[in-house]
MIGU-433211 format. One record per residue (C-alpha): residue number from 1; residue in three letters; x, z, y. Coordinates in nm, 4 decimals, always signed. Layout:
N
NUM:ALA:X:Z:Y
...
REM end
This chain:
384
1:UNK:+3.0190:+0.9337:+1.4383
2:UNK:+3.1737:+0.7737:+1.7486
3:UNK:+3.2690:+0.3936:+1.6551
4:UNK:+3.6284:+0.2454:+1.7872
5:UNK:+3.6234:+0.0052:+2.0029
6:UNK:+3.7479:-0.3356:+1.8608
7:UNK:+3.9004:-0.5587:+2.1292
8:UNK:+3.8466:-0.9245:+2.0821
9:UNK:+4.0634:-1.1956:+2.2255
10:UNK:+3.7118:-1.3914:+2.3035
11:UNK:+3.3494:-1.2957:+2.2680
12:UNK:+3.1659:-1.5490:+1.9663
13:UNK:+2.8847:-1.7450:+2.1500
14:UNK:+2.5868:-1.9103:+2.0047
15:UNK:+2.5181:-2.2716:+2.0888
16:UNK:+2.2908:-2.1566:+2.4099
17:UNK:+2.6479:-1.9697:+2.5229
18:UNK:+2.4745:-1.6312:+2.4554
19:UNK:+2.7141:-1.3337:+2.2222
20:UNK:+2.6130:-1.4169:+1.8632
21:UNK:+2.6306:-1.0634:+1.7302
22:UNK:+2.5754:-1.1527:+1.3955
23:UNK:+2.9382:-1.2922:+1.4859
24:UNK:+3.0950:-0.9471:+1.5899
25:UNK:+3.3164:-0.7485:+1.3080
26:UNK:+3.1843:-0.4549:+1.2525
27:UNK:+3.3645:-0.1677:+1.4266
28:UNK:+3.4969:+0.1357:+1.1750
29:UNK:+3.4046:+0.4658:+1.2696
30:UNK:+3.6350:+0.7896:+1.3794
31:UNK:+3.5257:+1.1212:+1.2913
32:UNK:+3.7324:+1.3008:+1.5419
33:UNK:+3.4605:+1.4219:+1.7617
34:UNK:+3.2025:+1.4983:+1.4265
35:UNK:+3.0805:+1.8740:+1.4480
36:UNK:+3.1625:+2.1081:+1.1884
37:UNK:+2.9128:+2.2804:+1.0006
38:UNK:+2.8601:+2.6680:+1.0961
39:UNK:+2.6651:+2.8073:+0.8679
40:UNK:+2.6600:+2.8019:+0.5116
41:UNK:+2.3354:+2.6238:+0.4908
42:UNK:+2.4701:+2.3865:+0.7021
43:UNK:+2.7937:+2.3131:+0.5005
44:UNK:+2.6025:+2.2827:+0.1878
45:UNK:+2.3828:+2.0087:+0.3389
46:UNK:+2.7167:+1.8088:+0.4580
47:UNK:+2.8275:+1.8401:+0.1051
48:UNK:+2.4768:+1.6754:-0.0365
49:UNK:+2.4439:+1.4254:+0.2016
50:UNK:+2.8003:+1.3272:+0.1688
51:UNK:+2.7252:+1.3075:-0.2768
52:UNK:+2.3982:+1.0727:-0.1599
53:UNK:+2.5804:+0.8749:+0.0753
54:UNK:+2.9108:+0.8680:-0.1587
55:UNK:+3.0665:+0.9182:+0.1676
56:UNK:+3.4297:+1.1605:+0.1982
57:UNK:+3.2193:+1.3687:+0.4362
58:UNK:+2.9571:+1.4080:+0.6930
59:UNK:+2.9155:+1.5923:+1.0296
60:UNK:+2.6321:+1.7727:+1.1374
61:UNK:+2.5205:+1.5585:+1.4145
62:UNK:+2.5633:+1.1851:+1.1722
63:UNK:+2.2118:+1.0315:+1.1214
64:UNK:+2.1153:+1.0060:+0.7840
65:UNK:+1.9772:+0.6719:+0.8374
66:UNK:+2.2459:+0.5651:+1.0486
67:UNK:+2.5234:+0.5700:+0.7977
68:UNK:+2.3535:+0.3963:+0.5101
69:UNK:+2.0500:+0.6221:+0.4198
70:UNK:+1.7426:+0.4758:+0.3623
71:UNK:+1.3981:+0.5457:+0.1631
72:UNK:+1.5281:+0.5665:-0.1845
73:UNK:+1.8152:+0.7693:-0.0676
74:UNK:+1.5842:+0.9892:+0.1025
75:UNK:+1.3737:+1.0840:-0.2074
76:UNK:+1.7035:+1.1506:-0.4072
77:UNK:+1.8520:+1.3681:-0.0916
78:UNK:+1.5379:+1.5816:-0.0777
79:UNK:+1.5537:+1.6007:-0.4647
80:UNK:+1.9204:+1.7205:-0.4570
81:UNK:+1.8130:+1.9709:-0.2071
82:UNK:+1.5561:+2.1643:-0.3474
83:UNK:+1.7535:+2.1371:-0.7309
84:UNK:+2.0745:+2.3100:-0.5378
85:UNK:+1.9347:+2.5179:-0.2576
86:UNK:+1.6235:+2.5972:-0.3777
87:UNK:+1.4383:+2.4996:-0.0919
88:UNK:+1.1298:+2.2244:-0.0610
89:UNK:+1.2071:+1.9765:+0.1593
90:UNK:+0.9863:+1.6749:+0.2353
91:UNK:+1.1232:+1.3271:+0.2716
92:UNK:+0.9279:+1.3199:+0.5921
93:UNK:+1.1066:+1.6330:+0.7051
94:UNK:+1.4333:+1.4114:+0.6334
95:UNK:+1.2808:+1.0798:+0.8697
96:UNK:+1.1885:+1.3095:+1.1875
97:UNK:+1.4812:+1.5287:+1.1213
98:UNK:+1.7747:+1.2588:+0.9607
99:UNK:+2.0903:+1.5197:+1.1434
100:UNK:+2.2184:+1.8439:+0.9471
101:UNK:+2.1475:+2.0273:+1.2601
102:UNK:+1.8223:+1.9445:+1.3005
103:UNK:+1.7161:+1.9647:+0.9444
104:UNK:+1.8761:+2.3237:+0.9333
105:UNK:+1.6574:+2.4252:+1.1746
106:UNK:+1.3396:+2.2722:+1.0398
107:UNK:+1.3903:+2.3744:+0.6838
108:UNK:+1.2725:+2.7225:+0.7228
109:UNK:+0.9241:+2.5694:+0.7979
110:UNK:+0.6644:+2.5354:+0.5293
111:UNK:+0.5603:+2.1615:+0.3943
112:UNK:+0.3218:+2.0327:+0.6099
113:UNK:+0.0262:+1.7887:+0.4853
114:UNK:+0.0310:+1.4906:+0.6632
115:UNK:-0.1638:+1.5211:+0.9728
116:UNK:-0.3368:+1.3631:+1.2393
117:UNK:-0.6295:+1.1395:+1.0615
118:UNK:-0.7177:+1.0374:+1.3814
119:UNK:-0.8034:+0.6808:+1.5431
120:UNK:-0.5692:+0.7537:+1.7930
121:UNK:-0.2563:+0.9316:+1.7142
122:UNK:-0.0810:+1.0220:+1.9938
123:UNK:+0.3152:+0.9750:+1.8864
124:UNK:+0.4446:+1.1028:+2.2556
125:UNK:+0.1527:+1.1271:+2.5059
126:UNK:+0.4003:+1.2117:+2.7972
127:UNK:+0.5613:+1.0047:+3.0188
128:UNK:+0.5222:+0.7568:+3.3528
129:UNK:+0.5346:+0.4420:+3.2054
130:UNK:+0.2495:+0.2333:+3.0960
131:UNK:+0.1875:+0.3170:+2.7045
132:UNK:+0.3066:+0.1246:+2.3802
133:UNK:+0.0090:+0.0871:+2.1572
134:UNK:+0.0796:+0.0598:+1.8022
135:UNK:-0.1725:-0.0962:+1.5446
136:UNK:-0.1550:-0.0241:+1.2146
137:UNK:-0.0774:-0.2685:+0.9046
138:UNK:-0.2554:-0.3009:+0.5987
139:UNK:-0.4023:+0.0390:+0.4951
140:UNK:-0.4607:+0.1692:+0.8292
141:UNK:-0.1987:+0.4190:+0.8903
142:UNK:-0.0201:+0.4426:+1.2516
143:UNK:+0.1945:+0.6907:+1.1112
144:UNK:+0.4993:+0.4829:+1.0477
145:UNK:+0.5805:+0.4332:+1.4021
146:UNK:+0.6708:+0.7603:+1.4633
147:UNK:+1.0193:+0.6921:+1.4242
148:UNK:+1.0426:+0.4710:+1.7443
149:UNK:+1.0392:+0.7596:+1.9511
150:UNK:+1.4048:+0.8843:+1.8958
151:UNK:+1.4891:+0.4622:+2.0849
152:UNK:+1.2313:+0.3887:+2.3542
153:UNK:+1.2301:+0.4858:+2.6601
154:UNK:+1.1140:+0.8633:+2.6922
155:UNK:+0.8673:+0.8049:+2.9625
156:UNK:+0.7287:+0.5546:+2.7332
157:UNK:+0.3787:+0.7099:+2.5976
158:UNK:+0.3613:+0.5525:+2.1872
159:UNK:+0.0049:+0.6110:+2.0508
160:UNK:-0.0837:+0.4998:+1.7232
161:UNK:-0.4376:+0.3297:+1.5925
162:UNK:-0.5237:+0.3966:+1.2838
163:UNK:-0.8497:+0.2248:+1.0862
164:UNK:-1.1628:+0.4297:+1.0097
165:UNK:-1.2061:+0.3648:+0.7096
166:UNK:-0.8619:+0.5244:+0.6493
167:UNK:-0.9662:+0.8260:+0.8518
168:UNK:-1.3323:+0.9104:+0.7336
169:UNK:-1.4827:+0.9290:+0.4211
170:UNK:-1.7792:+0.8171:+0.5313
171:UNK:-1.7030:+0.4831:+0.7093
172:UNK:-1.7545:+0.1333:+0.5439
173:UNK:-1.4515:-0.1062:+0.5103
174:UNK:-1.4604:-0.3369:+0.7919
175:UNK:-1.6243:-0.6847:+0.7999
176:UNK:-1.3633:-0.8345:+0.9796
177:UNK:-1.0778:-0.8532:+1.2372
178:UNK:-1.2674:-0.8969:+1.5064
179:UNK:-1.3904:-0.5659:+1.4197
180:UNK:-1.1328:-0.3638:+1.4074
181:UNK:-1.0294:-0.4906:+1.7012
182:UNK:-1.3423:-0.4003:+1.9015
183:UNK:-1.2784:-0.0499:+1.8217
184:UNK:-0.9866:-0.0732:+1.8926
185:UNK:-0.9847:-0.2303:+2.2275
186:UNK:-1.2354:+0.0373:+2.3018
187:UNK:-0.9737:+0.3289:+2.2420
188:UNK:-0.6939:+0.1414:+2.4057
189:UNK:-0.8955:+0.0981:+2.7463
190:UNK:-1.0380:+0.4690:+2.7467
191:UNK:-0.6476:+0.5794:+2.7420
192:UNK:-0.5361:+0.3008:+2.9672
193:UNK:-0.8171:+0.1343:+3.1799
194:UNK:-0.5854:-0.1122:+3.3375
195:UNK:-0.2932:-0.3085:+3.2506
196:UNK:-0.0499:-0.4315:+3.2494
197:UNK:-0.0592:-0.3227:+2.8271
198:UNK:+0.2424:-0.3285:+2.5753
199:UNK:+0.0574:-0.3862:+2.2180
200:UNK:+0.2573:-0.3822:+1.8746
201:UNK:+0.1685:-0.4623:+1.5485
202:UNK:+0.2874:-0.4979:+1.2033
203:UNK:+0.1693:-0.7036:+0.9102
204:UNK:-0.2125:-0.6930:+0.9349
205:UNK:-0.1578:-0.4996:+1.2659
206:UNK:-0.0025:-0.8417:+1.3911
207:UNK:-0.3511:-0.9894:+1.3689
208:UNK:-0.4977:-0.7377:+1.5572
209:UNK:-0.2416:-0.6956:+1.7884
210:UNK:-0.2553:-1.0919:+1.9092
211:UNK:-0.6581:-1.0883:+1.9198
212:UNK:-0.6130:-0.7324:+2.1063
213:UNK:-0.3890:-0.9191:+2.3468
214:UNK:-0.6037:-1.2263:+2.3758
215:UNK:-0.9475:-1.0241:+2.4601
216:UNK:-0.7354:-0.7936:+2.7342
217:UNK:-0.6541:-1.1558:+2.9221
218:UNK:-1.0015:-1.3122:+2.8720
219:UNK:-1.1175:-0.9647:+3.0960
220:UNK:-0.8670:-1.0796:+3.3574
221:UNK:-0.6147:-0.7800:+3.2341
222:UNK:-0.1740:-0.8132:+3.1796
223:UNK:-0.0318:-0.7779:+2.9120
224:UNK:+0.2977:-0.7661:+2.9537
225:UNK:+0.4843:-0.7518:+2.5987
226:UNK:+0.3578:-0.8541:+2.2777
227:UNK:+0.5609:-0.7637:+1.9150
228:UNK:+0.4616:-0.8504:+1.6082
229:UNK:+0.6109:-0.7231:+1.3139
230:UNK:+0.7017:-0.9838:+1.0149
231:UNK:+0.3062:-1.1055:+1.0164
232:UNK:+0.0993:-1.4622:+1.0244
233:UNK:-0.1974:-1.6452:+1.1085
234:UNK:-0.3148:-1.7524:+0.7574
235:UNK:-0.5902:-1.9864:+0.9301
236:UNK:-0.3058:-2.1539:+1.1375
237:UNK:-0.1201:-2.2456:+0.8123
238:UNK:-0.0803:-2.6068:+0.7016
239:UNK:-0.3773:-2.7082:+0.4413
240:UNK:-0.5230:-2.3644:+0.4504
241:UNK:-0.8407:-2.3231:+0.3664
242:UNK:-1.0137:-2.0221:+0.3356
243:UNK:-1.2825:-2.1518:+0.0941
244:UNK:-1.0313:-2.1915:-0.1714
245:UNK:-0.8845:-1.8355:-0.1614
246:UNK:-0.9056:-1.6235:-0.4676
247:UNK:-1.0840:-1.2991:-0.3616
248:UNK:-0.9509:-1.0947:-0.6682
249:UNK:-0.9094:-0.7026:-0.6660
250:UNK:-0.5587:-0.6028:-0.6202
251:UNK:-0.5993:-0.2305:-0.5865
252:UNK:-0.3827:-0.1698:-0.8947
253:UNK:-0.1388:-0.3813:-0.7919
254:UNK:-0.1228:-0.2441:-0.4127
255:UNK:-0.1005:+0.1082:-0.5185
256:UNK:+0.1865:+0.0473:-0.7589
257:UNK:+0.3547:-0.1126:-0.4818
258:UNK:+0.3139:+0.1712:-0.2718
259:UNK:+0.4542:+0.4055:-0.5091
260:UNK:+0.7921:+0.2111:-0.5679
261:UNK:+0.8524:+0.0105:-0.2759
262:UNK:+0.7257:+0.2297:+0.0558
263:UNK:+0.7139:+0.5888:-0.1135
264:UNK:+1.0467:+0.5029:-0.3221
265:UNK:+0.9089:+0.6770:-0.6576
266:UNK:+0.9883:+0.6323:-1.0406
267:UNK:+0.6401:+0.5024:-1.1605
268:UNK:+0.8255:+0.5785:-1.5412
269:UNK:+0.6167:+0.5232:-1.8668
270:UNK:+0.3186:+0.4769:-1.6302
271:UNK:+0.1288:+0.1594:-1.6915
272:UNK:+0.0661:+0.0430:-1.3307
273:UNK:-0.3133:-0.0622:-1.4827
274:UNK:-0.4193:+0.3151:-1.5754
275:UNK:-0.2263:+0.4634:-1.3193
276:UNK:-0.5150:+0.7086:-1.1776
277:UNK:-0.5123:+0.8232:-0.8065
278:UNK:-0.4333:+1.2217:-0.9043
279:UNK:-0.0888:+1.0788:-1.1240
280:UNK:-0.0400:+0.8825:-0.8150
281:UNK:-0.0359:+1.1827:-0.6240
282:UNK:+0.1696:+1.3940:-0.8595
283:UNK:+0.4313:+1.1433:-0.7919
284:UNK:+0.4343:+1.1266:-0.3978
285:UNK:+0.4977:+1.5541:-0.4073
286:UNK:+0.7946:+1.5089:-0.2783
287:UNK:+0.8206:+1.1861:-0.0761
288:UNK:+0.7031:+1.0934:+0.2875
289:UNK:+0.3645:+1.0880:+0.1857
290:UNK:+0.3645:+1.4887:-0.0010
291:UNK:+0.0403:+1.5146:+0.2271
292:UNK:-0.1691:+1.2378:+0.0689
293:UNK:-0.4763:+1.3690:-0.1818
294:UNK:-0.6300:+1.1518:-0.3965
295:UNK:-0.8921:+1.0865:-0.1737
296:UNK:-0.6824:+0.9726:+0.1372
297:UNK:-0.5072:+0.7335:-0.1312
298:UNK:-0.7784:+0.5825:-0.2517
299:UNK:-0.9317:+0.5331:+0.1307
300:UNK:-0.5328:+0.3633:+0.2100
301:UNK:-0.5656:+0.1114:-0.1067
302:UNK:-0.8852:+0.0290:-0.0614
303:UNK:-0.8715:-0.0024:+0.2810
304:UNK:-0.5015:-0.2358:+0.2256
305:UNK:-0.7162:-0.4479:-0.0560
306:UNK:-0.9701:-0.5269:+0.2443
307:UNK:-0.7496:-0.6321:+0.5480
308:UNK:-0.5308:-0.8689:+0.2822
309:UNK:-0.8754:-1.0734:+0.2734
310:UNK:-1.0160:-1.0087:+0.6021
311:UNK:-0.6871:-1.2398:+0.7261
312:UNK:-0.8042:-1.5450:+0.5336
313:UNK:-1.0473:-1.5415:+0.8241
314:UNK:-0.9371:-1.4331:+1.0805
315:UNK:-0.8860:-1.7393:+1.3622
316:UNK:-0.7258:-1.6126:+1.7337
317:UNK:-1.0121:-1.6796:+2.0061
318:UNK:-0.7534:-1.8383:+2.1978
319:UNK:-0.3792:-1.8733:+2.3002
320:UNK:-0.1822:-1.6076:+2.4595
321:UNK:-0.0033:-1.6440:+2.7535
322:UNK:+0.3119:-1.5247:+2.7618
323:UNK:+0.5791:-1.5331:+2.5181
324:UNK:+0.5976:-1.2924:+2.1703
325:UNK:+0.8791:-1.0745:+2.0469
326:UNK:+0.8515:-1.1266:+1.6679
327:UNK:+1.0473:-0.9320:+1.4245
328:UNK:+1.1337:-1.1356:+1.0471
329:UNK:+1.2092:-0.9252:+0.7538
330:UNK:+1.4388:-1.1949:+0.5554
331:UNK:+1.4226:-1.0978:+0.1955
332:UNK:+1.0702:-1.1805:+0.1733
333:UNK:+0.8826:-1.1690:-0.1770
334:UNK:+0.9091:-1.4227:-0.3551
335:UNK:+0.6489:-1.5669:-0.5675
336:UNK:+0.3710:-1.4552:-0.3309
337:UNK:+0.0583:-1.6336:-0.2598
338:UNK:+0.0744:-1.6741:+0.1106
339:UNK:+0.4742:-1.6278:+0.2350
340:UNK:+0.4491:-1.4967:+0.5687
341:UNK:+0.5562:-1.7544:+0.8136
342:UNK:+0.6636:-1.6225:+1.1562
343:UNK:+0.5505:-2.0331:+1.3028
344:UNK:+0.2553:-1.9817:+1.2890
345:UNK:+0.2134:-1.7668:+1.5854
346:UNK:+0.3885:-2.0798:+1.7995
347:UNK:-0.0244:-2.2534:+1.7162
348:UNK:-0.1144:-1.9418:+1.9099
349:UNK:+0.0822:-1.8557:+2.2358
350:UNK:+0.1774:-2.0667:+2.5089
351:UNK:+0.5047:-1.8792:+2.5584
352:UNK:+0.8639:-1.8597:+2.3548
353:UNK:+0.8295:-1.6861:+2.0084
354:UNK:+1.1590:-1.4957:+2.0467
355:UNK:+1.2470:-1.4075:+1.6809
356:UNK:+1.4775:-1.1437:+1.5696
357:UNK:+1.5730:-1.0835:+1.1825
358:UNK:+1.5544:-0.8015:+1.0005
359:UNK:+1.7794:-0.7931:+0.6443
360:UNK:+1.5448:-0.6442:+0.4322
361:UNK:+1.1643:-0.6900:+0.2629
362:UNK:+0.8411:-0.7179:+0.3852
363:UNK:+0.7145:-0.3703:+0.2933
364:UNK:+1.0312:-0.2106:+0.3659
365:UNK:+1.0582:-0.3093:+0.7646
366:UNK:+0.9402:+0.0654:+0.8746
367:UNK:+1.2173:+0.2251:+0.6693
368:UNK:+1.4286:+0.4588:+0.8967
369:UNK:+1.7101:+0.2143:+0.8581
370:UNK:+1.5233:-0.0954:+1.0028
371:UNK:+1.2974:+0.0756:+1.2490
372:UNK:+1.6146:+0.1930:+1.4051
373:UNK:+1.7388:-0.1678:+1.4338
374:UNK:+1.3320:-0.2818:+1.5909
375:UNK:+1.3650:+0.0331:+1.8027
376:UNK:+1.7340:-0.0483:+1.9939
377:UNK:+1.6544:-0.4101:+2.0390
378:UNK:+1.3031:-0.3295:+2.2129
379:UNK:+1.4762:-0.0731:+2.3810
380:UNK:+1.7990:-0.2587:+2.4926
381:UNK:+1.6721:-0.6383:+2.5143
382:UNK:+1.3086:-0.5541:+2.5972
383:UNK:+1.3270:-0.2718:+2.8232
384:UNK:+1.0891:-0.0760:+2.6371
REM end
């Protein structure tokens, strides 16, 4: 959809004289340039995604997640799809295909499992600028930044880490951060010897990404931009003390989670306590995560359980110089132990913390919807 422009008698300013967006109206949306479906296939999918959205209608090139899809939605759409058309679809068809035209095209393919378990993923290994390199959060998955590609600049490489004991069977859960970043920093330099290095991270992945950051300066390297996704230093908190932390199993509680808060599935008469990892799977058939066996699950949880602790120890080996771009998600859980708090990287840089805020939860920050907002201000404000 192509939005109107609004004209405004004077731009709202913030008190540093900058354009406080969260300021601007909203613009309303035209649909006078929206393509027409062309095939039957085609209309039919305007017709479901318009009954999701409870929008009047929807053109083939509007982005699902654009104009108010989201996770949730996502796992209905797919739902509606294969009930009226007959045809499996995969939510994470849906998130690298969100237009009518492109899913069209795709939907002839078969379901793919989801692929490369590898410590590196490379997201898009082409291009002339010096890489983004993604680390994972808790769980060890790079996969969610996929979705970044369709904003950053496409000469901007994006490669993914992901933790081994996510990725093999056979590898222990790691002892600490320092650890993970080790390997790590290993796979970074062997794709990019020399700087000057762009390093993101989410959650957990914020750890890493800070001490990643750190150890590249200490060996005389740049590193030009640092994000962190909604994360914190637990050992920089007020009165924390890692002695006193419980050190509990919350596997049961992680993988329920999972299910209805990232995945987006009805759990039902379940009880979250004997919910087995092959009922766990049943449910996630037809969600982003249709590849996951009960194996890779069970690896993910485990590996999620470890890196929650691993943080009650984790203290930076120094401060980084330069400033951070951090992202908030707002509606943070309440009720939690340890409430994420975005100040704590200010103990740990000697640059600006430059925050931006996200309207949604914790877990939910790599949704399509929000990963779109991350992507265009990185993109726009960031020149990445």
């Amino acid at each position: 959809m192509q939005p109107l422009l609004v004209p405004l008698p004077t731009l709202p300013l913030t008190p540093n004289g900058k354009v406080d967006r969260k300021a601007l109206p909203a613009p309303e949306f035209t649909s006078s340039h929206r393509r027409a479906a062309t095939t039957p296939q085609q209309q039919a999918l305007c017709e479901l995604f318009a009954e999701v959205l409870e929008l009047n209608e929807v053109g083939i090139d509007d982005d699902f997640f654009e104009i108010g899809g989201h996770s949730l939605l996502a796992t209905r759409l797919v739902g509606r799809i294969r009930h009226t058309l007959g045809v499996e679809v995969s939510a994470r068809l849906l998130f690298e295909s969100p237009t009518i035209a492109a899913l069209s095209e795709r939907m002839a393919e078969p379901l793919q499992a989801l692929s490369a378990l590898e410590p590196v993923v490379a997201i898009r290994a082409q291009g002339n600028l010096p890489p983004l390199f993604c680390l994972p959060p808790g769980g060890g998955l790079g996969w969610w930044y996929r979705g970044l590609t369709r904003y950053l600049d496409p000469q901007r490489p994006i490669y993914a880490l992901q933790s081994a004991s996510l990725i093999d069977p056979a590898a222990p859960l790691s002892a600490s951060v320092e650890e993970d970043v080790a390997a790590y920093l290993s796979q970074i330099r062997a794709i990019q010897p020399e700087g000057p290095y762009h390093l993101l991270g989410y959650s957990y992945g914020g750890a890493t990404a800070l001490e990643l950051a750190l150890r590249l300066q200490q060996a005389g390297q740049e590193v030009e931009r640092l994000v962190i996704l909604d994360s914190c230093i637990r050992t920089s908190m007020p009165g924390f003390d890692s002695a006193t932390v419980p050190t509990g199993d919350y596997r049961a509680s992680i993988l329920q989670g999972f299910l209805e808060n990232i995945a987006g599935c009805d759990i039902g008469d379940y009880d979250p306590e004997s919910l087995d990892f092959e009922k766990a799977v049943e449910l996630l058939k037809y969600s982003i995560f249709s590849g996951f066996d009960a194996g890779l699950l069970e690896r993910f949880v485990a590996t999620q359980n470890n890196d929650s602790h691993l943080l009650n120890y984790y203290k930076p080996s120094g401060k980084f110089r330069g400033d951070v771009v951090f992202f908030i998600a707002t509606q943070d859980c309440q009720g939690e132990a340890y409430v994420l708090e975005p100040g704590t990287f200010k103990h740990n840089i000697t640059g600006a913390l430059r925050t931006h805020d996200i309207d949604c939860r914790h877990d939910q920050l790599t949704h399509p919807q929000n990963l779109s907002r991350i992507g265009r201000t990185l993109a726009q404000d960031y020149r990445l």
